[in-house]
C-alpha positions as CSV (number, residue, x, y, z in Angstrom):
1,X,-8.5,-39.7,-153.7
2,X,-8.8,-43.1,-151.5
3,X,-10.6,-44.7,-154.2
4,X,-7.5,-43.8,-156.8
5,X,-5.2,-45.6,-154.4
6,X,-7.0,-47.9,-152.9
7,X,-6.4,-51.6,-154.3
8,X,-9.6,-53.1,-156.6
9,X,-10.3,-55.9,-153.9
10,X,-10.4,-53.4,-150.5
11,X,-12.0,-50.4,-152.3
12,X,-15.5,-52.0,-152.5
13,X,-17.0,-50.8,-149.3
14,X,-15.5,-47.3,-149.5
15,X,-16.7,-47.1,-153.3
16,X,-20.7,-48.3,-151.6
17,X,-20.3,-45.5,-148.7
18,X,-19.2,-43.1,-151.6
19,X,-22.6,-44.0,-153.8
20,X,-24.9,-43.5,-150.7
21,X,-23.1,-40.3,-149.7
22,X,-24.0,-38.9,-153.3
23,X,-27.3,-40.1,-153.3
24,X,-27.9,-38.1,-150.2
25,X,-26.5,-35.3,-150.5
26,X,-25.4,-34.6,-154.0
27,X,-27.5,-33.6,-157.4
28,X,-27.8,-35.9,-160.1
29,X,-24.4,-35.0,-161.9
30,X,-22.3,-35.5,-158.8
31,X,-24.3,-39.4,-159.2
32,X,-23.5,-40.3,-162.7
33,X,-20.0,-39.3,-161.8
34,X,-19.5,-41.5,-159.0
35,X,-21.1,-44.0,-161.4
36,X,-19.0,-42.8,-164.5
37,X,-16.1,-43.2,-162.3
38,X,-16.4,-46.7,-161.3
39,X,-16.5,-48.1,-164.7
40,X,-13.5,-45.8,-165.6
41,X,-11.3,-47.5,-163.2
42,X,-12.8,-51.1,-164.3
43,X,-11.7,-50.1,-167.8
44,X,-8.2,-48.3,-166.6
45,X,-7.9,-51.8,-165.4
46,X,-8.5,-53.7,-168.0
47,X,-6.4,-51.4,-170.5
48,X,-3.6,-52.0,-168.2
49,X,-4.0,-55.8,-167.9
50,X,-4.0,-55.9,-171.6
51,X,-2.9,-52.8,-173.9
52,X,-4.4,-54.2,-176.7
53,X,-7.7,-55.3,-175.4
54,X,-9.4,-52.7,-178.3
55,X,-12.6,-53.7,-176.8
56,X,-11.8,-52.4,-173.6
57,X,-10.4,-48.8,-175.1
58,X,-13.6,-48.7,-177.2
59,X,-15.7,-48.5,-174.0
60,X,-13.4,-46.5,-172.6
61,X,-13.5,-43.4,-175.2
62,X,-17.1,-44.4,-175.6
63,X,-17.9,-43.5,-171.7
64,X,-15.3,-40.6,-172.1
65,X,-17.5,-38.9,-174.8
66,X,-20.7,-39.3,-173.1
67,X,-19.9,-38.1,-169.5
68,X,-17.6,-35.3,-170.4
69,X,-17.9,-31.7,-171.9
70,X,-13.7,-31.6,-171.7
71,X,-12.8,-32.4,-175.5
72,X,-9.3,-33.0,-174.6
73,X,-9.4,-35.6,-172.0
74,X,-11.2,-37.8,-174.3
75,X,-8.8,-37.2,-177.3
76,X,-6.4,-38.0,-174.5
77,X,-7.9,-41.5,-174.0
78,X,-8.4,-41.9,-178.1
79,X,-4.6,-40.9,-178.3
80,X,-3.3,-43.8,-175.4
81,X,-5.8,-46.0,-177.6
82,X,-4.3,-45.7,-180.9
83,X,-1.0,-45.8,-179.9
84,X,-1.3,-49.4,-178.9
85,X,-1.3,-50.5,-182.8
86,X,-0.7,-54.4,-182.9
87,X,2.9,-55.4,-183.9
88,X,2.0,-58.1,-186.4
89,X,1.1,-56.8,-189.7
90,X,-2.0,-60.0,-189.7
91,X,-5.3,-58.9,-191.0
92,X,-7.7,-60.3,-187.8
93,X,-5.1,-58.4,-185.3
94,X,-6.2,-54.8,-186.8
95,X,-10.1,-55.3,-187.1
96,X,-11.5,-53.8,-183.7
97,X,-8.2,-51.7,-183.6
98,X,-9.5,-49.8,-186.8
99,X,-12.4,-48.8,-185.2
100,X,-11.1,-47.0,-182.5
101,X,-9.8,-45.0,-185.4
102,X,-12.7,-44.5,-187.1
103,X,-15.0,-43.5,-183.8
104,X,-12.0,-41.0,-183.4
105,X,-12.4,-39.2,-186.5
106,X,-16.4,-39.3,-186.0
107,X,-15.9,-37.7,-182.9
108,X,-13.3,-35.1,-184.0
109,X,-16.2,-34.4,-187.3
110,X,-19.4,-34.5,-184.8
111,X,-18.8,-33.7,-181.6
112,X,-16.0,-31.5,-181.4
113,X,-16.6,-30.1,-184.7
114,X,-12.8,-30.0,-185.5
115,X,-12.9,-30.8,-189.3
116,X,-9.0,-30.2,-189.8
117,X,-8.1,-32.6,-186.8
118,X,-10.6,-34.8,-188.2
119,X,-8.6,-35.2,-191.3
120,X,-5.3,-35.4,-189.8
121,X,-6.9,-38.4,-187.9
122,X,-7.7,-40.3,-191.4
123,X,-4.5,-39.3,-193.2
124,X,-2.7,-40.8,-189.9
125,X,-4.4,-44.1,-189.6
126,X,-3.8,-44.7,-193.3
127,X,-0.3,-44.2,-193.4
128,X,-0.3,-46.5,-190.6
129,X,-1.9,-49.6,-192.2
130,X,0.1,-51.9,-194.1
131,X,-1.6,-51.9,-197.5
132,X,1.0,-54.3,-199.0
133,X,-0.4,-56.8,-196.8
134,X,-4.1,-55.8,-196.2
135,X,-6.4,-52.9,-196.2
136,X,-9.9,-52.3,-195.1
137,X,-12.3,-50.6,-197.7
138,X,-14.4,-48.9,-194.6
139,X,-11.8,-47.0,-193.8
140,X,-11.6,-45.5,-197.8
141,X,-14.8,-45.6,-198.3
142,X,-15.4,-43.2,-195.0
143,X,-12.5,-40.9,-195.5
144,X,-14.2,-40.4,-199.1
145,X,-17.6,-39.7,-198.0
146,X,-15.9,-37.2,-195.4
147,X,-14.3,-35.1,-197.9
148,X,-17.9,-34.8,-199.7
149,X,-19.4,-33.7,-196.8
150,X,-16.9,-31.0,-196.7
151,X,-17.6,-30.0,-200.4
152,X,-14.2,-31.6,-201.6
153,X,-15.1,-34.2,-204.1
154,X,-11.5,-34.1,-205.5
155,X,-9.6,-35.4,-202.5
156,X,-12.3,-38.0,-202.3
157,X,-11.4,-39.4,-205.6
158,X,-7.9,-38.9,-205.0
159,X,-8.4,-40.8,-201.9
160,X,-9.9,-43.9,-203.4
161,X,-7.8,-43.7,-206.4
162,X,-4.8,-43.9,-204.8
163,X,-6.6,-47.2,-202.5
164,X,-7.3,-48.5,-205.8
165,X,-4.1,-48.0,-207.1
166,X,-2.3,-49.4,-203.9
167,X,-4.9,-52.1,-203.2
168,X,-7.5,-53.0,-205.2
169,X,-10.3,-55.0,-204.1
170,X,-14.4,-55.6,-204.4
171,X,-16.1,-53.0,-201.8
172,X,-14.0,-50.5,-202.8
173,X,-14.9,-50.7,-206.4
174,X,-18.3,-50.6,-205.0
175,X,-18.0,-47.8,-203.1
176,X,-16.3,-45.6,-205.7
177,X,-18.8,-46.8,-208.1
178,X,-21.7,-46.0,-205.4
179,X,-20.1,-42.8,-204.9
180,X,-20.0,-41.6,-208.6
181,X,-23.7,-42.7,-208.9
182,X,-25.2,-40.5,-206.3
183,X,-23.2,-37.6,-208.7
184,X,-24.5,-39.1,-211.4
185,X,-21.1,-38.9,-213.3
186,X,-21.9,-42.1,-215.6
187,X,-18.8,-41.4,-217.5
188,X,-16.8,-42.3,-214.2
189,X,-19.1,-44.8,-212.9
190,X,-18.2,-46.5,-216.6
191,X,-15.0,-46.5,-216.7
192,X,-14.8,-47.6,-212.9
193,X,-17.0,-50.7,-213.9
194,X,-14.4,-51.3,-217.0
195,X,-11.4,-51.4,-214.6
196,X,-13.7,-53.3,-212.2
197,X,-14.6,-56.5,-214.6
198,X,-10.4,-56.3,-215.9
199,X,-9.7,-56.7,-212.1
200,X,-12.0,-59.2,-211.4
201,X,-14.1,-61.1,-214.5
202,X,-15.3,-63.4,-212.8
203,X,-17.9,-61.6,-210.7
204,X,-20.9,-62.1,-212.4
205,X,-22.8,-59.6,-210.5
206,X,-20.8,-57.0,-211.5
207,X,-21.7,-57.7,-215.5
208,X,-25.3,-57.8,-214.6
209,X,-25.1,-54.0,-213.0
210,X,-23.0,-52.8,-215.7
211,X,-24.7,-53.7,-218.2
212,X,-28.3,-52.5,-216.1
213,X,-26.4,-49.2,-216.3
214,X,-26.0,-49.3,-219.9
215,X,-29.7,-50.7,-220.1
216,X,-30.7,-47.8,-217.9
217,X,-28.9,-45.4,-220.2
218,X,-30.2,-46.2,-223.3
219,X,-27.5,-48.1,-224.4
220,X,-28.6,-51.0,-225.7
221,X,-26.0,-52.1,-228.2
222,X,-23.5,-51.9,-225.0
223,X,-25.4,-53.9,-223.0
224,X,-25.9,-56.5,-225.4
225,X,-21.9,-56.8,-226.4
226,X,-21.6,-56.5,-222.1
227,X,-23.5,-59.7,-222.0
228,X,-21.9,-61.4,-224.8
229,X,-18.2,-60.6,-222.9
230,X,-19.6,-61.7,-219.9
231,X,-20.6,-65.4,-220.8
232,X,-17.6,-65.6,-223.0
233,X,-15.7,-65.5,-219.4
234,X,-14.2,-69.2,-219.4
235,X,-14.8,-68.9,-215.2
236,X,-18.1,-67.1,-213.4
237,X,-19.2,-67.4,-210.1
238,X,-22.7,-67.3,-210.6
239,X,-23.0,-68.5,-214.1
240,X,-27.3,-68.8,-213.7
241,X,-28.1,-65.0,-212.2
242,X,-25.8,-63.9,-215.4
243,X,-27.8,-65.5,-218.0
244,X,-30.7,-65.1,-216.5
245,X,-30.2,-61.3,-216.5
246,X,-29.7,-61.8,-221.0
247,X,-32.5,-63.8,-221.2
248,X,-34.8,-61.7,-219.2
249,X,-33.3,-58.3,-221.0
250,X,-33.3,-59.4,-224.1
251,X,-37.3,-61.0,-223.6
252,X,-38.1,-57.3,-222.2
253,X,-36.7,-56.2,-225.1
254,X,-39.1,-58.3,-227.6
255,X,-36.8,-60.0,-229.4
256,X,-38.3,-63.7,-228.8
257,X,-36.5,-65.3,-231.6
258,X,-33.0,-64.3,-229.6
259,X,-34.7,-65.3,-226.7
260,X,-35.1,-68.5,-227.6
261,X,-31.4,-69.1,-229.1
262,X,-30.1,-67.7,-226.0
263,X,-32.2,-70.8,-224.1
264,X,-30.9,-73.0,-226.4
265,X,-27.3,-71.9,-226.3
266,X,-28.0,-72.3,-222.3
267,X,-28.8,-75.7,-222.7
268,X,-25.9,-76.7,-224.9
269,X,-24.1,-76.2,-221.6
270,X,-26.1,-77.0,-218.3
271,X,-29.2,-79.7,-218.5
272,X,-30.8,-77.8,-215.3
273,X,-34.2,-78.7,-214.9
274,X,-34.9,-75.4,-214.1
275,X,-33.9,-74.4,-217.7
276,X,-36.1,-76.9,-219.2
277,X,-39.0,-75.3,-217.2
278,X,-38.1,-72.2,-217.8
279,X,-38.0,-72.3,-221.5
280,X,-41.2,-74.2,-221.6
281,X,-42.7,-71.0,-219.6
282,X,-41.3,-68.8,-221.9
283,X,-43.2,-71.0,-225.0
284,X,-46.4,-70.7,-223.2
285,X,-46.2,-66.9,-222.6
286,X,-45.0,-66.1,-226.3
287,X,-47.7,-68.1,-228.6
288,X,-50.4,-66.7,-230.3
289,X,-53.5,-69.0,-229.1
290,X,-53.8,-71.4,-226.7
291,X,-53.6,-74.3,-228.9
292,X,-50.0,-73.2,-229.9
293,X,-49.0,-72.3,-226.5
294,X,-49.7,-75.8,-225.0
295,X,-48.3,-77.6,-228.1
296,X,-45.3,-75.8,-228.3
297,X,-44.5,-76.4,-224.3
298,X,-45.4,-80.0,-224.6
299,X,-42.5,-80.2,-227.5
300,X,-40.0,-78.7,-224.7
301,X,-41.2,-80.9,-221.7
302,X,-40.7,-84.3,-224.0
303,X,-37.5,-83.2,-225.3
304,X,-36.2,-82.5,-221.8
305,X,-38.1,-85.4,-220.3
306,X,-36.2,-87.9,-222.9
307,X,-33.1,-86.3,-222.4
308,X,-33.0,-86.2,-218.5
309,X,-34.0,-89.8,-218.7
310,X,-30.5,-90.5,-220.7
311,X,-29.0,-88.6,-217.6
312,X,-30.2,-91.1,-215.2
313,X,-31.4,-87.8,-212.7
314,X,-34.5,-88.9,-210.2
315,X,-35.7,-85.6,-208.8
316,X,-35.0,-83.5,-211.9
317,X,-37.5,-85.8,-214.0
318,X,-40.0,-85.8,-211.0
319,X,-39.8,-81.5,-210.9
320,X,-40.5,-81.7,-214.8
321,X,-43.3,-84.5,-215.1
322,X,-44.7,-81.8,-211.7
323,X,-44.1,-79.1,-213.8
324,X,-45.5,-80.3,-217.0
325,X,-48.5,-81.7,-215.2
326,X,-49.6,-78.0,-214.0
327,X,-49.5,-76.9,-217.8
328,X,-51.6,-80.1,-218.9
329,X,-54.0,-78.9,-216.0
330,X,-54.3,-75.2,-217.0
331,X,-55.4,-76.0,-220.3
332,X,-58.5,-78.2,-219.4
333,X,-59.8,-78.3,-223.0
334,X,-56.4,-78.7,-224.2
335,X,-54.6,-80.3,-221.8
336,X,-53.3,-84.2,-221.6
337,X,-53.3,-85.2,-218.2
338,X,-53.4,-88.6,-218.8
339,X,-50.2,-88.8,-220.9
340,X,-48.2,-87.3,-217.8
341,X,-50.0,-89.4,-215.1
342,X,-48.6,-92.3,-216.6
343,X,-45.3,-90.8,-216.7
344,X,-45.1,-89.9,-212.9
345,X,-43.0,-92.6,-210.9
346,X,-44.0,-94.3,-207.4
347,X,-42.1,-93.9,-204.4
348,X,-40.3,-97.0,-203.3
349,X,-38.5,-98.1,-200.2
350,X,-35.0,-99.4,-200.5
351,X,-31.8,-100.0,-198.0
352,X,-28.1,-99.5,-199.3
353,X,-25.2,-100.5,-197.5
354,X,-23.0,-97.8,-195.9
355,X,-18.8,-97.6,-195.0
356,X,-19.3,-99.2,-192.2
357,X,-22.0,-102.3,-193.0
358,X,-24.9,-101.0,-191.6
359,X,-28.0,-100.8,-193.7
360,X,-29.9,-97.3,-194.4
361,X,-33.5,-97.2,-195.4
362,X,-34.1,-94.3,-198.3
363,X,-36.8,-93.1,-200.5
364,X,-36.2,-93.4,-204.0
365,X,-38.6,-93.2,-207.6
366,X,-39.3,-95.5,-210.1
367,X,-40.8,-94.6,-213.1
368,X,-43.0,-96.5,-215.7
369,X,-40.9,-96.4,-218.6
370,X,-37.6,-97.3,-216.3
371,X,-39.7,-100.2,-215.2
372,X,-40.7,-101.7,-218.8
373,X,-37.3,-101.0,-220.6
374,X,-35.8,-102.9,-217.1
375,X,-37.9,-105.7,-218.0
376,X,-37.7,-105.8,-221.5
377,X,-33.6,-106.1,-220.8
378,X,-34.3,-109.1,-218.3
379,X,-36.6,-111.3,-221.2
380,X,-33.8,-110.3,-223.7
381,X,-30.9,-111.6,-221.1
382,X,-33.1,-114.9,-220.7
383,X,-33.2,-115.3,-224.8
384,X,-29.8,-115.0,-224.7
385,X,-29.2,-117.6,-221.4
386,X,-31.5,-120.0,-223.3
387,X,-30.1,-119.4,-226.9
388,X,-26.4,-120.3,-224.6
389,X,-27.9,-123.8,-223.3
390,X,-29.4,-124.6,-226.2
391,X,-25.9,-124.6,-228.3
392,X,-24.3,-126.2,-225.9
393,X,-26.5,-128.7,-225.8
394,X,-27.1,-129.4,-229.2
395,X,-22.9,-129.8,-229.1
396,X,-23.2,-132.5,-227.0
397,X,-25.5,-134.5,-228.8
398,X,-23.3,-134.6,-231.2
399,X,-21.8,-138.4,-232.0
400,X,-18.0,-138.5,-231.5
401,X,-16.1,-139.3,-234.5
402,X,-13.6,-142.5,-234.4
403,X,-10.5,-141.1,-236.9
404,X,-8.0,-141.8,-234.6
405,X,-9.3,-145.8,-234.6
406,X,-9.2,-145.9,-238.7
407,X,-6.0,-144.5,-238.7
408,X,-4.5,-147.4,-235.9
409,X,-6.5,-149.9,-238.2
410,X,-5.0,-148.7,-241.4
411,X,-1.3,-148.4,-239.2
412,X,-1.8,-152.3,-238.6
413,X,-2.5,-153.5,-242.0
C-alpha cells in the first residue's frame, strides 16, 4: 500500500525493508513478487512519462505474462498498450508499436489458448494500419500461417490476397509463394511468381527461382523462354547472378554449343574479366584432349587480353595474364609459360596530384607491350619533330628573289 503511494525518490528505503522482510519470512513466490513489483512500477512510470514509449509496454506485458497466472490482467496491460497507436500515419512511428500486436495475438494463441480472441486481435490491428501509406508483410505473413495452424488454408489465402491486392510488395510475394510451396500447390506458386515478375521485373532473383521451379518440374522449355524474358528486361538488378543461372542450366543441360553463344552474347554486353575467365574455364572443361583444351583456352585469353588492352583496364589484364598463367602451368607438357611471363607488367611507384595540391604516392602496372608501343610513339613523334626542322630549314636557305627591284628598274626606263 505505502509503496503505491509513496513518491519514486522517498520509497527506496521502504522498498529495501520490504525485500529483507520477504527474504525472511516469506517463500520464494512472495520474493519474485516484491521483485516483479518493483519493475512494474519502474515501467507504470515510464508508460506514464511517455504513452508511446512501445519499448517500455513491451516489457511491461512481457513481465506481465511471466509473473502471472491471471490472463486478464495481462490482456489488460496489452489493451492500455495498443491503444496508444501513434497519430502520424509515418512508417518508422509504427515499427515497435506492431509488435506489441503481434506478441498479443501469440499470447492469446499460446498461452491462453483463446484461438477466437486470437483472431479478433489480427483482424483488429489490420484494420488499424494505414495500408494506403504502408504495410508490414510480418504482420500478413503471421496472420496467414495462423489460420494454417488452425486447419484454414482458405482464410490464409484470402488474407494475403487481399494484402496483395491492397498492397503489394517483395516479402509478401515471398511469403505467399513460401506458403504455397510447403503445399506443394505448384499451380499457385506459378501463377504467384507470374504476378510476382509483372509487379516487379526487375528482380533478378526472382527469375532465377522461377525458372529453378520450372527446372525442378521438368519443365524445361519454360525455363528456357523464363530466361530468355528475363535478360530481355531493359533494367535488372543483378544482371551477373541472372545469367549466370542460364549459363550454368543450360551447361548442366549439355547443350555446350548454346553455352557457348550464350557467353558470347554476354560479352557483346559487359567486358568483365570475370567473363573472359569464365569462358576460358568453360573451353578447358568441354574439349576432347588436352591438346584442344589448352589451345582452345589460349584463343579466349588472347582475345580478351587484346581487347582489354584497347580498354585501357590495369587490374582486369593483371587477373587475366594471373589467370591464364595457372592454365599455362597445369598443362606442363603443353603449357607456354614463357609467352605469359612476358606479358605480366611490373609494379611501379608514381605520385598524382590531388584537389588540394598535395601529392599521393600509388601503386600502379606497366606492362611490356604498353612500354614498347609508348616508345615506338615517342621515335615516331621525333621523326616527325625532325622531318618539321628540316623543312623549315631548307625554306630558309632558300635565296630571296629580287622582282620587286626589276620591276622599279623597268618603271625607270
Amino acid at each position: 500500500y505505502a509503496l503505491e503511494r509513496l513518491p519514486k525518490a522517498k520509497s527506496q528505503a521502504l522498498y529495501n525493508q520490504y525485500t529483507l522482510f520477504e527474504k525472511q519470512y516469506g517463500d520464494r513466490e512472495e520474493i519474485e513478487d516484491v521483485v516483479a513489483n518493483k519493475r512494474r512500477m519502474e515501467y507504470q512510470a515510464a508508460v506514464k512519462l511517455d504513452a508511446h514509449d512501445y519499448d517500455s509496454w513491451i516489457d511491461y506485458v512481457k513481465l506481465e505474462e511471466s509473473v502471472t497466472d491471471n490472463f486478464d490482467r495481462t490482456r489488460d496491460v496489452y489493451e492500455q498498450a495498443i491503444a496508444q497507436y501513434p497519430r502520424v500515419a509515418e512508417k518508422r512511428l509504427w515499427r515497435r508499436y506492431i509488435y506489441l500486436w503481434l506478441f498479443y495475438a501469440l499470447f492469446e494463441e499460446t498461452v491462453a489458448k483463446d484461438i477466437e480472441q486470437a483472431r479478433q486481435v489480427y483482424v483488429a490491428c489490420l484494420k488499424l494500419i494505414p495500408h494506403k501509406q504502408f504495410t508490414f508483410a510480418k504482420l500478413w505473413l503471421q496472420y496467414a500461417w495462423f489460420e494454417i495452424r488452425q486447419g484454414d488454408v482458405g482464410a490464409a489465402r484470402r488474407a494475403l490476397g487481399q494484402a496483395l491486392g491492397m498492397c503489394p510488395k517483395d516479402k509478401l510475394f515471398r511469403g505467399y509463394i513460401e506458403l504455397e510451396l510447403e503445399l506443394r500447390e505448384f499451380d499457385r506458386v506459378r501463377t504467384l511468381y507470374s504476378k510476382y515478375v509483372e509487379f516487379n521485373p526487375t528482380n533478378c532473383a526472382t527469375w532465377v527461382e522461377f525458372a529453378k521451379l520450372e527446372a525442378a518440374l521438368g519443365e524445361d522449355e519454360r525455363c528456357l523462354a523464363l530466361f530468355e524474358l528475363a535478360i530481355e528486361q531493359p533494367t535488372l538488378d543483378m544482371p551477373e547472378v541472372l545469367w549466370k543461372a542460364y549459363i550454368d542450366f543450360v551447361y548442366d543441360q549439355g547443350d555446350y554449343n548454346k553455352t557457348r553463344e550464350l557467353y558470347e552474347r554476354l560479352l557483346a554486353l559487359t567486358d568483365h574479366v570475370k567473363v573472359w575467365i569464365s569462358l576460358a574455364r568453360f573451353e578447358l572443361a568441354v574439349a576432347a584432349d588436352p591438346e584442344s583444351r589448352v589451345k582452345a583456352a589460349r584463343a579466349i585469353y588472347e582475345r580478351a587480353y587484346v581487347r582489354l588492352k584497347e580498354l585501357q583496364l590495369t587490374e582486369e589484364r593483371l587477373a587475366l595474364l594471373e589467370a591464364w598463367r595457372d592454365v599455362e602451368l597445369s598443362e606442363p607438357q603443353l603449357g607456354d609459360v614463357a609467352a605469359v611471363e612476358k606479358k605480366m607488367p611490373r609494379r611501379v611507384r608514381k605520385r598524382r596530384k590531388l584537389d588540394d595540391g598535395s601529392l599521393e604516392e600509388y601503386f600502379d602496372y606497366v606492362f611490356p607491350d604498353d612500354e614498347e608501343q609508348g616508345a615506338r610513339f615517342k621515335l615516331l613523334a621525333k621523326a616527325h619533330m625532325w622531318k618539321q626542322k628540316a623543312s623549315e630549314s631548307a625554306v630558309a636557305a632558300e635565296p630571296v628573289s629580287d622582282d620587286n627591284n626589276d620591276y622599279e628598274e623597268e618603271e625607270d626606263n
